[in-house]
N, C-alpha and C positions, 0 to 999 in steps of 0.2 A: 428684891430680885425682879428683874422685868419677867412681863408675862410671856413673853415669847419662850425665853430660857427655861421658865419654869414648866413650859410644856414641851419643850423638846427635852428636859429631863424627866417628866414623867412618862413621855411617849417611850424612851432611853429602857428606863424602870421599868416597865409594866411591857415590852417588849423579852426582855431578858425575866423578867418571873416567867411571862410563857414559854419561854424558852426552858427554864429551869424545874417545870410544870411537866414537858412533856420530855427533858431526858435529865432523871434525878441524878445523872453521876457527870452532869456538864458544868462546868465553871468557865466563867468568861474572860479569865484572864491567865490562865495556860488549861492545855490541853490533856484532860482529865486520862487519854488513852497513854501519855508520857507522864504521868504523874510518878516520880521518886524518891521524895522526900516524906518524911513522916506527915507533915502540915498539907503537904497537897493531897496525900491519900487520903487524909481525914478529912481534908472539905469538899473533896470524891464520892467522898462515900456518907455524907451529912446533909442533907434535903438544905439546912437551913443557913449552914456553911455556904454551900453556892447557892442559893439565891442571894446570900450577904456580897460572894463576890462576885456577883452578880452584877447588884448595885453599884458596887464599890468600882467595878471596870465601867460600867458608863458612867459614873459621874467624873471619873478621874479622864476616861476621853473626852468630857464634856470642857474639862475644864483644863487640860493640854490642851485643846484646840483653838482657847479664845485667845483672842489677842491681850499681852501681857508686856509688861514695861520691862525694860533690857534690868540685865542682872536675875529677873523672874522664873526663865526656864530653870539657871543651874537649882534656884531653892527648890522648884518642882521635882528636880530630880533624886535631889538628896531628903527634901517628904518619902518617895517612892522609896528609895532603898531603905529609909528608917523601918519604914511598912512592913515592908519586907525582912528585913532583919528581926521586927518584933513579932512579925505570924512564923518563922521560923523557929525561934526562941521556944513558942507554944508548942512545939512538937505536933502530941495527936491531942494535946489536952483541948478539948471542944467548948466549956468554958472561956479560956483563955483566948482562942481564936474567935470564938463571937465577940468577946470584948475588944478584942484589936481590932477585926472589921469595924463593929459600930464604930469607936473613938477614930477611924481614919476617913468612913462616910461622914460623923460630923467635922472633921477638918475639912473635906472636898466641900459642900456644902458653903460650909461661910466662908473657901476661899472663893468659890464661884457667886457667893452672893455680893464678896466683898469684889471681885474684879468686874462684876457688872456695873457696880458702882463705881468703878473707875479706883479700886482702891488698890489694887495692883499691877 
């Protein structure tokens, strides 16, 4: 991964932990005060849930934002809703949703290490 990228995802990262540092019921990819779903109240109210999605919403802006080869955005989109479907699925179980965030920060990860390389 080039170094540029790699520090404008940690700046990304280490932004939103402080973020998630100083308001424990914040998550960065909806808004924790409209939270209605069993899955969003439980990453609401779990320190370590939102910092996961935390992470997980800047790297997947990071990696929406690069430039990508035609056909690339619809697979982005249909990743996102699989995501989504699968932290859904978890309800409140907290296990479950750590394990889904992780396995979806490691797909953003080597999708973005892989389109830096031009591999998508």
């Amino acid at each position: 991964m080039p170094r540029h990228l790699r520090s404008i995802i940690l700046a990304m990262t280490g932004a939103g932990a402080l973020l998630a540092a100083e308001h424990p019921a914040a998550a960065a990819s909806f808004d924790c005060n409209n939270a209605a779903s069993p899955n969003e109240i439980a990453i609401c109210g779990n320190r370590q849930l939102s910092e996961l999605d935390t992470e997980m919403a800047a790297l997947f802006y990071a990696y929406r934002t690069m430039p990508h080869l035609m056909g690339v955005r619809g697979m982005i989109q249909d990743e996102a809703r699989q995501f989504l479907y699968d932290r859904e699925a978890c309800g409140t179980g907290v296990v479950c949703l750590v394990n889904v965030y992780r396995q979806r920060i490691r797909q953003l990860k080597r999708a973005i290490a892989n389109s830096s390389r031009g591999g998508y």
